[in-house]
C-alpha positions in Angstrom: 0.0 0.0 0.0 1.3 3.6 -0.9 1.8 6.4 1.9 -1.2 8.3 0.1 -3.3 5.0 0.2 -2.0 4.8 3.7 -2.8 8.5 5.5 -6.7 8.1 3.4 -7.0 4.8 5.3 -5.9 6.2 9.0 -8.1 9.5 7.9 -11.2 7.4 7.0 -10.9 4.7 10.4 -9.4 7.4 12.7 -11.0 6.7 16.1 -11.5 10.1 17.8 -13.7 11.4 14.5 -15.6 8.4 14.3 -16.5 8.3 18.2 -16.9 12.0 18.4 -19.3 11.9 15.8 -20.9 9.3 17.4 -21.2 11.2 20.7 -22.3 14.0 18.6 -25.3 12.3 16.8 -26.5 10.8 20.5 -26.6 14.4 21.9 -28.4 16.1 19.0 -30.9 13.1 19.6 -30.9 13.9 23.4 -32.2 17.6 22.8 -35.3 16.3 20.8 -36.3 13.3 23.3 -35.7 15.5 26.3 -38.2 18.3 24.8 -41.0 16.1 24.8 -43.2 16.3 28.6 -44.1 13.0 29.8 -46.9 13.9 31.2 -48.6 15.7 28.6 -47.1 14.2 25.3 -49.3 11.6 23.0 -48.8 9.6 20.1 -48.2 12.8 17.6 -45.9 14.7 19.7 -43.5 12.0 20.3 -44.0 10.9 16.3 -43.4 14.5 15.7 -40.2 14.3 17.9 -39.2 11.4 16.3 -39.1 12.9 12.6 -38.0 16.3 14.0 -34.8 14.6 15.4 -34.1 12.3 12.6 -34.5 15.1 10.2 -32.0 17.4 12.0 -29.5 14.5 12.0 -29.9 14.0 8.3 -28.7 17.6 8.0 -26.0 17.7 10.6 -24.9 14.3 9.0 -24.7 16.3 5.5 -23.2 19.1 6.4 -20.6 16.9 8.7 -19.9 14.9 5.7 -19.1 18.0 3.3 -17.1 19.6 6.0 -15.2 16.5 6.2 -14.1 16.3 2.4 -13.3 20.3 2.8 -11.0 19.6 5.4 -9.7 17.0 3.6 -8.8 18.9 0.5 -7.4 21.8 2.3 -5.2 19.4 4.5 -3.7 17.8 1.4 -3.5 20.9 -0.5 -1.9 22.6 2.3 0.6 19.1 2.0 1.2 19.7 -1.9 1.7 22.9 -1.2 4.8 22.4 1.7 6.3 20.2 -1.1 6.5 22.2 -3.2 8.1 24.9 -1.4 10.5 22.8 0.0 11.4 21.2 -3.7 11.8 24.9 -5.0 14.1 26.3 -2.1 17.1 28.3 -3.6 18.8 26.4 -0.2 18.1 24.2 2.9 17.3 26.6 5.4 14.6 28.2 3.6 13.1 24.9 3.6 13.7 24.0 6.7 12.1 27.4 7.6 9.2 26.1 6.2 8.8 22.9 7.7 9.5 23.9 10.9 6.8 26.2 10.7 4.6 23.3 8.8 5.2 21.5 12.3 2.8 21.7 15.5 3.7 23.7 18.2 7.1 24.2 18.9 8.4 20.6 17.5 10.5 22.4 14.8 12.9 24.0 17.6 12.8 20.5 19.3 13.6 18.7 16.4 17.0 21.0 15.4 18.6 21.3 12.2 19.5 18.1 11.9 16.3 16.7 11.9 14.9 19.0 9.8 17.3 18.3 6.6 16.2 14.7 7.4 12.7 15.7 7.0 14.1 17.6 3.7 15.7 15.1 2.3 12.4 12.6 2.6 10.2 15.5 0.8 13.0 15.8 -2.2 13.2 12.0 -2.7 9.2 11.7 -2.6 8.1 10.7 -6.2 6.5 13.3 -8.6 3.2 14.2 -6.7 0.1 15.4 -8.3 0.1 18.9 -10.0 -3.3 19.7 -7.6 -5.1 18.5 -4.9 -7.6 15.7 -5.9 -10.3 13.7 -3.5 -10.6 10.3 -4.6 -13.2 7.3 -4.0 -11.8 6.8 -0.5 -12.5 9.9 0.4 -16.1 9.9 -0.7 -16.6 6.6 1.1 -15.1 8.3 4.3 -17.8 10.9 3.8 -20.5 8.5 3.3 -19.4 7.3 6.7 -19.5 10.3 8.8 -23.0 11.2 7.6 -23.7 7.2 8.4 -22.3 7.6 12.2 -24.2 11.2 13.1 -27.6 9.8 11.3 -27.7 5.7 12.4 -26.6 7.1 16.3 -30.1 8.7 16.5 -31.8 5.7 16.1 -31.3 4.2 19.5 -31.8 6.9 21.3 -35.5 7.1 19.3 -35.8 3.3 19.3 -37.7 3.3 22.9 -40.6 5.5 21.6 -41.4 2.8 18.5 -41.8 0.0 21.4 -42.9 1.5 24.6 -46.8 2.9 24.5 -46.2 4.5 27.4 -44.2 8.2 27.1 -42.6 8.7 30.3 -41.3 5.4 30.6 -39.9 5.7 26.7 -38.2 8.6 27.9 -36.7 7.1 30.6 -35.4 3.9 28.7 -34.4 6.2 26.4 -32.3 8.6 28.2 -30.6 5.3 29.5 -30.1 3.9 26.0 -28.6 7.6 25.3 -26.3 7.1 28.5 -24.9 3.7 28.0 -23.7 4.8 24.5 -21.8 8.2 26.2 -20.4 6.1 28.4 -19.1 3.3 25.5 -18.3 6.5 23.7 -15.8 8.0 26.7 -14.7 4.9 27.1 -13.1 4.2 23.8 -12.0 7.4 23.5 -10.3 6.9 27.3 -8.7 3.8 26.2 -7.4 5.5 22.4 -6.0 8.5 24.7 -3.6 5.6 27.4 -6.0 7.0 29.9 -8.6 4.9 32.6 -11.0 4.2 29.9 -13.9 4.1 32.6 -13.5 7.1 34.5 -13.5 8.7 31.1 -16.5 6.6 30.4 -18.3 7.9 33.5 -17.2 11.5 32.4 -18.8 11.1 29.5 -22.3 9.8 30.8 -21.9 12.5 34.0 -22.0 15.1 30.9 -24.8 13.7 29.4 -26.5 12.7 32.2 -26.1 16.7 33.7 -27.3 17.7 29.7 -30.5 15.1 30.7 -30.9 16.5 34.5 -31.3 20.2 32.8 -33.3 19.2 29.5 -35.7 17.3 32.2 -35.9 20.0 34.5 -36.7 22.7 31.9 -39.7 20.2 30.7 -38.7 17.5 28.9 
């Protein structure tokens, strides 16, 4: 596999997108389900609720998945770009100027001279790249799966009020449902960062479960 074929790969599986966007889709979900009263709400407001909140994820899953292939054509443009400014240098150290300042935070100081000729060198010996930045079928299939994650999250969380007659009980089960997946959530995301997966777990579902406690208490 190439080192393009490679960084679309890690781009399209990277863990912290996919589980944020997860988290992100089960929250947006939260704020419809908690609207509804559970004393007061019947059959059409919860089927209401229900379309309302899988409409909005359908549009936050769109725009999610366009902003996704933006960022992904500026961040390989931006690459092209820093390639061919350090192919083109009249001399090392403009190049190196420019990688170092390519680099995150202060890593080009820490990294010295030496290491950024290195870096040099591995540019300059790259093959020919492309004369513009391109998105390819990868790309579009990464897309596809961010809108896939913010939409398909909704459906648990909504799940409950297909099954349970009963309104305030559906809310409950629901708010559980929404709970157990924050938690899964902050814990993958706990266990990605070298952390204690569960107590970022339980961070996770306190947050949620505070966002619950204030929805509830304003009406839902």
């Amino acid at each position: 596999m190439s080192n393009g074929e490679k960084e679309k790969r890690e781009r399209v599986l990277d863990p912290v997108s996919r589980i944020s966007e997860i988290i992100f889709g089960v929250l947006m979900a939260l704020s419809f389900t908690g609207s509804l009263n559970a004393a007061t709400a019947g059959r059409e407001e919860v089927r209401t609720m229900m379309l309302t909140a899988l409409g909005c994820n359908l549009a936050w899953g769109l725009v999610d998945a366009v902003m996704y292939l933006m960022a992904t054509l500026t961040g390989r443009a931006r690459n092209l770009t820093l390639l061919q400014m350090v192919r083109s240098a009249p001399d090392p150290q403009t190049a190196h100027a420019g990688i170092a300042e390519a680099l995150p935070g202060r890593l080009g100081e820490e990294i010295g001279a030496v290491g950024l000729e290195d870096v040099r060198r591995h540019l300059v010996a790259l093959s020919e790249p492309p004369t513009c930045a391109r998105l390819g079928v990868e790309d579009y299939l990464g897309a596809l799966g961010v809108f896939l994650l913010v939409v398909l999250s909704t459906f648990p969380v909504v799940v409950p009020f297909m099954f349970v007659s009963k309104t305030a009980l559906a809310i409950r089960v629901s708010n559980a449902v929404a709970l157990v997946m924050l938690f899964i959530g902050g814990y993958q995301l706990g266990r990605y960062a070298g952390g204690i997966a569960w107590r970022t777990g339980l961070a996770m579902a306190a947050v949620g479960g505070v966002l619950v406690s204030i929805i509830v208490a304003l009406g839902g």
